[in-house]
Backbone as CSV, one residue per row, in Angstrom:
resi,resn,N_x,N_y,N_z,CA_x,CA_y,CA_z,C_x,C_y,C_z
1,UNK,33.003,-3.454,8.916,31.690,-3.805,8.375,30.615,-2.921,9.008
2,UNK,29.631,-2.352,8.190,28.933,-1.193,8.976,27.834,-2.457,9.571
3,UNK,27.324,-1.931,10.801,26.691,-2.992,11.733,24.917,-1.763,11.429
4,UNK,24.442,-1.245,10.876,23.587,-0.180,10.302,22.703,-1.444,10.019
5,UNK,21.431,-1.554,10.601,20.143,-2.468,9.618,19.744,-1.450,8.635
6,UNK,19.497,-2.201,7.487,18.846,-1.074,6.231,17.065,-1.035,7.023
7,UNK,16.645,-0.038,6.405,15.204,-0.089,6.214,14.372,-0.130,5.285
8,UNK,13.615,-0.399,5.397,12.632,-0.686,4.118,10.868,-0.208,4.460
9,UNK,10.191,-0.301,3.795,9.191,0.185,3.876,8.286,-0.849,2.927
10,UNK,7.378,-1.312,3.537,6.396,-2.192,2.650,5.235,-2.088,2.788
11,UNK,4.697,-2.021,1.225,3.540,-1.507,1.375,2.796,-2.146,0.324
12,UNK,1.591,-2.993,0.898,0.632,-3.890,0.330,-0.284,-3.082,0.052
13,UNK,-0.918,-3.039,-1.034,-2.122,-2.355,-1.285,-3.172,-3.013,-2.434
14,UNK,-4.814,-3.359,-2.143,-5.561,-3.439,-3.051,-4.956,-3.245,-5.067
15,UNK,-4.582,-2.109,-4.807,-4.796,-1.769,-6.519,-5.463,-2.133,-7.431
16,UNK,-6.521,-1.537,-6.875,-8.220,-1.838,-7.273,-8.721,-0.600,-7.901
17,UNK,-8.344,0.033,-9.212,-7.302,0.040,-9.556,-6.299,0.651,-9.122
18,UNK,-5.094,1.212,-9.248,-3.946,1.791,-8.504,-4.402,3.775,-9.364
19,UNK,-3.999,4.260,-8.452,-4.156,5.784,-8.725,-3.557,6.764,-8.463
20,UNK,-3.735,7.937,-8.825,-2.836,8.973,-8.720,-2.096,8.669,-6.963
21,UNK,-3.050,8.282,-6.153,-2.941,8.758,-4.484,-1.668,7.452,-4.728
22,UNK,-1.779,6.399,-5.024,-0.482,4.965,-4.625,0.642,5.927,-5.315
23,UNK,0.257,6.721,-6.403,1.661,6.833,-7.149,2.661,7.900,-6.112
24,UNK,1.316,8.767,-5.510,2.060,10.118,-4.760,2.731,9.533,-3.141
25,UNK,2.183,8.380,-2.865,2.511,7.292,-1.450,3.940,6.933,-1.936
26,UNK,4.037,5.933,-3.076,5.316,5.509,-3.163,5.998,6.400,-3.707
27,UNK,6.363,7.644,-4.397,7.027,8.525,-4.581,7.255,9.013,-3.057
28,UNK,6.471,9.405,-2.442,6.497,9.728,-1.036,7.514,8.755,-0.181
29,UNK,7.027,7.250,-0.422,8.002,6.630,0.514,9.170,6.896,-0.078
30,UNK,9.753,6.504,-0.936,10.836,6.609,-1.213,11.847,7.819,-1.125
31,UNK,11.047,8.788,-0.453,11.834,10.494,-0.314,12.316,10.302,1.188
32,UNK,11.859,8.809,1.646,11.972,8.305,3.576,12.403,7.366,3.723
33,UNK,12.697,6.535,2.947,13.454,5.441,3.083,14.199,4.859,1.971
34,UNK,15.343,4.100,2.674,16.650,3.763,1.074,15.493,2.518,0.611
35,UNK,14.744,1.785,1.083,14.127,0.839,-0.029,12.854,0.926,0.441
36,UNK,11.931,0.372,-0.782,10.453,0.828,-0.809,10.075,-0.949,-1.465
37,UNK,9.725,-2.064,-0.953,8.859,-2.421,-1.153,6.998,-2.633,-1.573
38,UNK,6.430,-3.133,-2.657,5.184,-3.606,-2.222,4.384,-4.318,-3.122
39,UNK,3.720,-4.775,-3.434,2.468,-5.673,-3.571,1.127,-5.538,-4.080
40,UNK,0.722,-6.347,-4.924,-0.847,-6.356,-4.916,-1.284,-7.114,-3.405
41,UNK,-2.474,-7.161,-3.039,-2.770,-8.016,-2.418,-4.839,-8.354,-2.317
42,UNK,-4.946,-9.318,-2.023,-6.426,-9.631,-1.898,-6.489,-9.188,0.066
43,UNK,-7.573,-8.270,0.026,-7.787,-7.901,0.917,-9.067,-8.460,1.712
44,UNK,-8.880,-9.123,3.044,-10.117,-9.797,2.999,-11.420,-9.242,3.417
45,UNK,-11.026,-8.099,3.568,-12.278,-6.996,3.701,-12.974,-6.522,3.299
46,UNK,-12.523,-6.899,1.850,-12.988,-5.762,0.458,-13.160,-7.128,-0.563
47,UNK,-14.428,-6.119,-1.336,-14.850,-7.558,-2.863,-14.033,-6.271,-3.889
48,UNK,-12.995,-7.083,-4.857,-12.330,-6.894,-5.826,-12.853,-6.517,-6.997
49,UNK,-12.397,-5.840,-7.525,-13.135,-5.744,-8.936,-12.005,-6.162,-9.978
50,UNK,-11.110,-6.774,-10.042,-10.133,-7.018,-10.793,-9.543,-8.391,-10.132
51,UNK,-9.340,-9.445,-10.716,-8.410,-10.671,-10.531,-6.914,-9.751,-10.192
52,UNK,-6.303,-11.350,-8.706,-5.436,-10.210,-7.943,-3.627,-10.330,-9.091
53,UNK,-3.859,-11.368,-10.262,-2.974,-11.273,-11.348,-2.775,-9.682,-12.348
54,UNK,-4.125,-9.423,-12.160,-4.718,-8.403,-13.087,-3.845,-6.752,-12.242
55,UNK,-4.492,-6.956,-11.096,-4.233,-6.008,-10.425,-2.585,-6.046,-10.072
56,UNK,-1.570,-6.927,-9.394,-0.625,-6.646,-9.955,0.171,-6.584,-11.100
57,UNK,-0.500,-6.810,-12.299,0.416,-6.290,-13.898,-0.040,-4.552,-13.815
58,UNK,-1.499,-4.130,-13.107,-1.229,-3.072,-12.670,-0.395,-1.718,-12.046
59,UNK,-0.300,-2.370,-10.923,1.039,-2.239,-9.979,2.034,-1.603,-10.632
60,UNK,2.628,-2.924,-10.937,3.688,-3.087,-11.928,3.991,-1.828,-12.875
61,UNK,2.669,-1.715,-13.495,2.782,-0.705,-14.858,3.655,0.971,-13.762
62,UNK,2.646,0.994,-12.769,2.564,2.310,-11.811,4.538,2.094,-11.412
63,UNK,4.611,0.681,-10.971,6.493,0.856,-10.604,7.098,0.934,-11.844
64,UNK,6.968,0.763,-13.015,7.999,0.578,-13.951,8.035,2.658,-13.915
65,UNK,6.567,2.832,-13.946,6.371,4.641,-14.610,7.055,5.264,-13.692
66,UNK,6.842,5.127,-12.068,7.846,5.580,-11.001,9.630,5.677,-11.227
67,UNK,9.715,4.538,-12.161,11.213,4.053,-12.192,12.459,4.376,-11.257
68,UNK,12.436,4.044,-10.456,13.481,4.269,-9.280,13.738,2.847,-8.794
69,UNK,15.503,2.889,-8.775,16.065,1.291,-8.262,15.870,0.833,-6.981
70,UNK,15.040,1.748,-6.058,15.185,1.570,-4.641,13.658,0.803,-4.392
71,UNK,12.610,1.017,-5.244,11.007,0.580,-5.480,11.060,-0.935,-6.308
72,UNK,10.812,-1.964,-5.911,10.677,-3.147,-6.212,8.949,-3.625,-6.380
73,UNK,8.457,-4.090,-7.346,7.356,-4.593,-6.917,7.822,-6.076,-6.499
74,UNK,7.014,-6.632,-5.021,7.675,-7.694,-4.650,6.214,-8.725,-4.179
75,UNK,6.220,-8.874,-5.379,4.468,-9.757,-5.297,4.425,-11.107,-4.442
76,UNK,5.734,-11.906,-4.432,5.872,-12.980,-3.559,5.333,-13.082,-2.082
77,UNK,5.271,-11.367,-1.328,4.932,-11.053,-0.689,3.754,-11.106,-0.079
78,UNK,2.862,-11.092,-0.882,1.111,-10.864,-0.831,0.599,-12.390,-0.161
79,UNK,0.101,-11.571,0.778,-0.860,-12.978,1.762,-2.015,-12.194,1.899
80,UNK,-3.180,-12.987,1.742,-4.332,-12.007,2.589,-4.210,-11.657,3.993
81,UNK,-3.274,-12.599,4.562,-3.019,-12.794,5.994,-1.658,-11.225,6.605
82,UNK,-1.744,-10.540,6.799,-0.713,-9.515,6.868,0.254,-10.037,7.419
83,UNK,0.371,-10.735,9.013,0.727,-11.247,9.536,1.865,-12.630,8.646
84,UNK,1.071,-13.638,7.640,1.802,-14.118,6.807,3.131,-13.292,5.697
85,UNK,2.437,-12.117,5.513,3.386,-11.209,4.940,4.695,-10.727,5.457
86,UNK,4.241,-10.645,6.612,5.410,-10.162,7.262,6.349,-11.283,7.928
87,UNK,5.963,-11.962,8.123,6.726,-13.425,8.268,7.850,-13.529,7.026
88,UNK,7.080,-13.364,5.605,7.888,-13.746,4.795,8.890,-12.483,4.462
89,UNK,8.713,-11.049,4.895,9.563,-10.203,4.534,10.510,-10.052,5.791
90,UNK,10.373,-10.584,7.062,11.647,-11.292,7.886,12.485,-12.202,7.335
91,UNK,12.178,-13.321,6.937,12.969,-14.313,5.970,13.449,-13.673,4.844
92,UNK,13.156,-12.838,4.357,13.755,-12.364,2.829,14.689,-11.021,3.252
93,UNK,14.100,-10.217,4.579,15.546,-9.354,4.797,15.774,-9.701,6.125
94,UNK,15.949,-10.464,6.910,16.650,-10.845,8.221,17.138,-10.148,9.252
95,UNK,17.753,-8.752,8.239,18.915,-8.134,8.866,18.437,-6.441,8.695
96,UNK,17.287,-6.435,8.291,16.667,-5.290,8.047,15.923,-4.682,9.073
97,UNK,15.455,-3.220,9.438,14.101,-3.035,10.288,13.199,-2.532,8.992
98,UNK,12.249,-3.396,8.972,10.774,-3.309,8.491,9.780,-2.540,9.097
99,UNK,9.485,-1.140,7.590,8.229,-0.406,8.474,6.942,-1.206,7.743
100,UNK,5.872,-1.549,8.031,4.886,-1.676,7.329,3.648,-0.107,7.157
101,UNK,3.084,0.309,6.004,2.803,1.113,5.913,1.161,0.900,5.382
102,UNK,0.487,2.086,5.941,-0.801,2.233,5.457,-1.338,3.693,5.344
103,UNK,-2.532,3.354,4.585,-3.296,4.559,4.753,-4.091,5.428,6.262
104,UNK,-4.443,6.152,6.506,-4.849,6.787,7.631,-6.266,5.860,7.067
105,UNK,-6.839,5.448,6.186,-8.112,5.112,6.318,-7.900,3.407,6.942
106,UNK,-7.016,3.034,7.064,-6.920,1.736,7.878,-6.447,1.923,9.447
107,UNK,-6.173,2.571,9.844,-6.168,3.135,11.215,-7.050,2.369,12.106
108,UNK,-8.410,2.612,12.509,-9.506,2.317,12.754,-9.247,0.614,12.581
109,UNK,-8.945,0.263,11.460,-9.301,-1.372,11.439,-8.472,-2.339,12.070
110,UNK,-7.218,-2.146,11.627,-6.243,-2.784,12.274,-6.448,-3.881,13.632
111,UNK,-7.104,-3.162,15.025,-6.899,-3.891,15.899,-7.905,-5.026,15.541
112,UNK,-8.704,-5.225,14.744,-10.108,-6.441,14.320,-9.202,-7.217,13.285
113,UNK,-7.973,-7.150,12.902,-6.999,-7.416,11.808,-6.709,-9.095,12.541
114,UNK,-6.482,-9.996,11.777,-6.132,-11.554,12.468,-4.943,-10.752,12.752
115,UNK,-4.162,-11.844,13.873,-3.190,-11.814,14.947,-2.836,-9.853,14.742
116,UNK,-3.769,-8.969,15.376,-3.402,-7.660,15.190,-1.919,-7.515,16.047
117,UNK,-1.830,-7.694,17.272,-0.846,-7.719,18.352,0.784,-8.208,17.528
118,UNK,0.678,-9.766,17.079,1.585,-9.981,16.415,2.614,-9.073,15.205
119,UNK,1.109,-8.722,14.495,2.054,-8.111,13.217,2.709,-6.534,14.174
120,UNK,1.973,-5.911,14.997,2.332,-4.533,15.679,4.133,-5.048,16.227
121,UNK,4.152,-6.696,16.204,5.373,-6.453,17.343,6.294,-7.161,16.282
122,UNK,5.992,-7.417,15.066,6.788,-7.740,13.723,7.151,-6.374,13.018
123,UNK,6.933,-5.146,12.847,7.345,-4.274,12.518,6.589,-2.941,12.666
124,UNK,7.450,-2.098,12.487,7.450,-0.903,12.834,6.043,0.075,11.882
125,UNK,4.939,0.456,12.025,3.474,0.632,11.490,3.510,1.761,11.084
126,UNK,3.953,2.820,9.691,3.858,4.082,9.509,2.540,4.117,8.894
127,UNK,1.832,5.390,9.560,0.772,5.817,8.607,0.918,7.135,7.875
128,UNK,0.308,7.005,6.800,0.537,7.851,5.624,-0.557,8.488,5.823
129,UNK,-0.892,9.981,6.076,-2.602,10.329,6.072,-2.613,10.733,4.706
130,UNK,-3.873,10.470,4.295,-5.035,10.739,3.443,-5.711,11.674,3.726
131,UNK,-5.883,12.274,2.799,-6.962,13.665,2.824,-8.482,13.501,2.390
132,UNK,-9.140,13.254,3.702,-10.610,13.012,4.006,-10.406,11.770,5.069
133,UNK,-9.375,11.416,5.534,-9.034,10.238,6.333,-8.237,10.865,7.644
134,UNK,-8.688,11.768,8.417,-8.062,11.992,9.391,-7.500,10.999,10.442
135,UNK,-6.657,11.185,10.829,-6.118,10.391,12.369,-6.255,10.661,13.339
136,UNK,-7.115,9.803,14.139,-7.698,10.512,15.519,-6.462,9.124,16.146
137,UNK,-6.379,10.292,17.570,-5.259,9.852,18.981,-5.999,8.832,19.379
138,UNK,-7.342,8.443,19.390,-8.079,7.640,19.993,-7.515,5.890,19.509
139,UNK,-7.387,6.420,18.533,-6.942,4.993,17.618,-5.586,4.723,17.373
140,UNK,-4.643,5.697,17.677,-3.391,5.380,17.887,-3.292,4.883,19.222
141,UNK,-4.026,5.451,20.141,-3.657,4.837,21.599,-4.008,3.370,21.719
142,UNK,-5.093,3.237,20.967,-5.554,1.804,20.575,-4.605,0.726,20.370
143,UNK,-3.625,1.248,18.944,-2.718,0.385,17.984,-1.345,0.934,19.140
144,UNK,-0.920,1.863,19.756,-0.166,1.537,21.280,0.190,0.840,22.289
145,UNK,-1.391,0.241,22.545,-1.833,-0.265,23.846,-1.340,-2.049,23.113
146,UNK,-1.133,-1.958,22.040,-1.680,-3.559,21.227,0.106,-3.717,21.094
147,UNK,0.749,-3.021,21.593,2.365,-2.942,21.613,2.565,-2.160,20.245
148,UNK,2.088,-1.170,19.622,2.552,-0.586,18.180,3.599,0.428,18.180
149,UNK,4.514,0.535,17.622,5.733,1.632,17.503,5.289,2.215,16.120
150,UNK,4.433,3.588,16.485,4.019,4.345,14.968,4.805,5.506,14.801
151,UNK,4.722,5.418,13.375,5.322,6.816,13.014,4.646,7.162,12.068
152,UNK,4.114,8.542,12.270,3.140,9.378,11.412,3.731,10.098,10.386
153,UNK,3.856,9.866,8.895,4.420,10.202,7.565,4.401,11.255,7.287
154,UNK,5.453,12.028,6.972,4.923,13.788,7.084,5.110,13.554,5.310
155,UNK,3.879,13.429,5.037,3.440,13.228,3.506,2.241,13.707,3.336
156,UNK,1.592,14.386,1.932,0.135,14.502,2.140,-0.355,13.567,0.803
157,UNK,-1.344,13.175,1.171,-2.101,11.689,0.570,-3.227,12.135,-0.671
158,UNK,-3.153,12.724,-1.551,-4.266,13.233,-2.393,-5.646,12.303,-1.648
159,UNK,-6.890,12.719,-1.903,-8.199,12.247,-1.836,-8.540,10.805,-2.486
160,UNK,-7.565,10.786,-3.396,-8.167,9.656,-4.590,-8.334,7.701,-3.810
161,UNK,-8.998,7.606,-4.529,-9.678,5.919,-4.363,-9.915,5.345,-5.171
162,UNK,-9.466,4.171,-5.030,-10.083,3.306,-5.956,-10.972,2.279,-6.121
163,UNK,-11.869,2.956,-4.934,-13.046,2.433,-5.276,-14.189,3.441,-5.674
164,UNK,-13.687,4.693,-5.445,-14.097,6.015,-6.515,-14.042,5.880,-8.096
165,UNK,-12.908,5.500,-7.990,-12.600,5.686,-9.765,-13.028,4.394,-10.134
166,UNK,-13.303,3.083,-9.561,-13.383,1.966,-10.472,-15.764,1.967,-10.195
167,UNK,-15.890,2.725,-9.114,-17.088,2.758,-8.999,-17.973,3.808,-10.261
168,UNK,-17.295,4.315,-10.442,-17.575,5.545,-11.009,-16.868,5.795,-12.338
169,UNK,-16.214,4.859,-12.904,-15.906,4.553,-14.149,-14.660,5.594,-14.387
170,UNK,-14.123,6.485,-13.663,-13.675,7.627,-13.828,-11.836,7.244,-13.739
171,UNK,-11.443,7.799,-15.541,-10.259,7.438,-16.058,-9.407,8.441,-15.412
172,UNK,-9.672,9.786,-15.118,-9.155,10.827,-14.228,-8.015,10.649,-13.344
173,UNK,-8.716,9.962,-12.967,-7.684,9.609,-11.062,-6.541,8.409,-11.417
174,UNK,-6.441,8.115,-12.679,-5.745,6.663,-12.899,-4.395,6.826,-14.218
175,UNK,-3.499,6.916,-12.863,-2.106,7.303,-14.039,-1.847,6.927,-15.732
176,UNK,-1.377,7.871,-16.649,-1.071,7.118,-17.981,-0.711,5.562,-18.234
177,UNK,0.149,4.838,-17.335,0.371,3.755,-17.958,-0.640,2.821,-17.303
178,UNK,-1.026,2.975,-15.966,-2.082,2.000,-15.404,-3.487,2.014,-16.405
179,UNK,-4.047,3.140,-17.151,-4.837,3.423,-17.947,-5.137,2.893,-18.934
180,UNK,-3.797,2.719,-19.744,-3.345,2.248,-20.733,-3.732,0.494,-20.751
181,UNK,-3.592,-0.047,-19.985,-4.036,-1.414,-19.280,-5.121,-1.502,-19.164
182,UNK,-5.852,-0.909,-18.356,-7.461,-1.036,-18.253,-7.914,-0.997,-19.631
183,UNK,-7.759,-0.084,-20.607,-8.167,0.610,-21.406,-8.249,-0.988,-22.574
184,UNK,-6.800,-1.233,-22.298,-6.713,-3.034,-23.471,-7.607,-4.026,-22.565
185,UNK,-7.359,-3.974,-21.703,-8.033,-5.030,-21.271,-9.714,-4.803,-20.798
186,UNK,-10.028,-3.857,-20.962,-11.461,-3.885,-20.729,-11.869,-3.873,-19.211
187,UNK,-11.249,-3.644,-18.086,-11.484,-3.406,-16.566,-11.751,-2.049,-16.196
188,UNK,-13.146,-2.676,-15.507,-14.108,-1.395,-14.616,-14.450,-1.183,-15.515
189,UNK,-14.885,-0.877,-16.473,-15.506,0.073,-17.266,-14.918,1.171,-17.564
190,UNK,-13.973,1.488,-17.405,-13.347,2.860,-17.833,-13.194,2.782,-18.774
191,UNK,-13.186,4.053,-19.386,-13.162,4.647,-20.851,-12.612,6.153,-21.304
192,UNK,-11.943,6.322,-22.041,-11.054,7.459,-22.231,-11.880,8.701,-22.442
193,UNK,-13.268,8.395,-22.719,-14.801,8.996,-22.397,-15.234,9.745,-21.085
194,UNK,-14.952,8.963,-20.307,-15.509,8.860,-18.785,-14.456,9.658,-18.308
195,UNK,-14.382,11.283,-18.251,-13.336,11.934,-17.885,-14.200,12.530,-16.142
């Protein structure tokens, strides 16, 4: 019996709306790990512009277009609480090591995060940089000192946001099928106009 923990990679994100940058992350994870979890989630940091139902049929649209068996959208997952999240993705793989993953623009926040310490010593913290989101040592020594085991993603993160594109009405940055959704349903204001 191979005694090997699988890994996984989970990754909660806004998808407010979801954009070129989530699509090039989870294509990315998945070139690093045999499974790729993730999630809508309500972030309690941030005001939404989309109901968090809305935003994962989003998601969704972005994993079906990805199509790879190793990428699950796994919405059961989503707590505002991170810490709750990861609780429940111990119970659901037991036998797994769990990376949890973010953007370089959450770096900085993390240690102000409820139980920050806890979730650092529940799994393993990769950051993905973003381009305009540098990673300063200052703040890894930070998420270190708080017990963190990081590993820095040798991935590059397009610029895109989505609070760019949903601020700014701009259909551009927002993959064919996620588009396609906004577009029926009338969210943000985007318009096949608004290039």
């Amino acid at each position: 019996m191979n005694s090997m923990k699988s890994k996984i990679a989970l990754l909660g994100t806004s998808a407010d709306p979801p954009t070129f940058g989530h699509q090039a992350l989870l294509e990315g994870l998945l070139t690093l790990f045999p499974q790729v979890a993730t999630w809508a989630s309500n972030n309690p940091m941030k005001k939404h512009g989309a109901s968090l139902e809305s935003r994962s049929c989003l998601l969704n649209a972005l994993v079906k277009t990805i199509n790879d068996p190793n990428l699950e959208l796994m919405q059961d997952l989503s707590n505002p609480k991170t810490i709750k999240t990861l609780e429940k993705a111990t119970q659901k793989w037991p036998n797994s090591d769990l990376t949890f993953v973010i953007g370089s623009d959450l770096t900085c926040q993390i240690p102000n995060w409820s139980h920050a310490q806890k979730i650092l010593q529940k799994a393993r913290l990769a950051i993905a940089p973003r381009e305009g989101w540098p990673i300063k040592k200052s703040h890894l020594k930070i998420l270190e000192a708080l017990g963190g085991e990081i590993d820095l993603l040798p991935l590059k993160i397009p610029e895109t946001s989505s609070s760019w594109a949903r601020n700014n009405a701009k259909a551009n940055q927002i993959p064919p099928a996620v588009l396609k959704i906004l577009l029926k349903q009338n969210l943000y204001g985007i318009s096949n106009e608004k290039q």
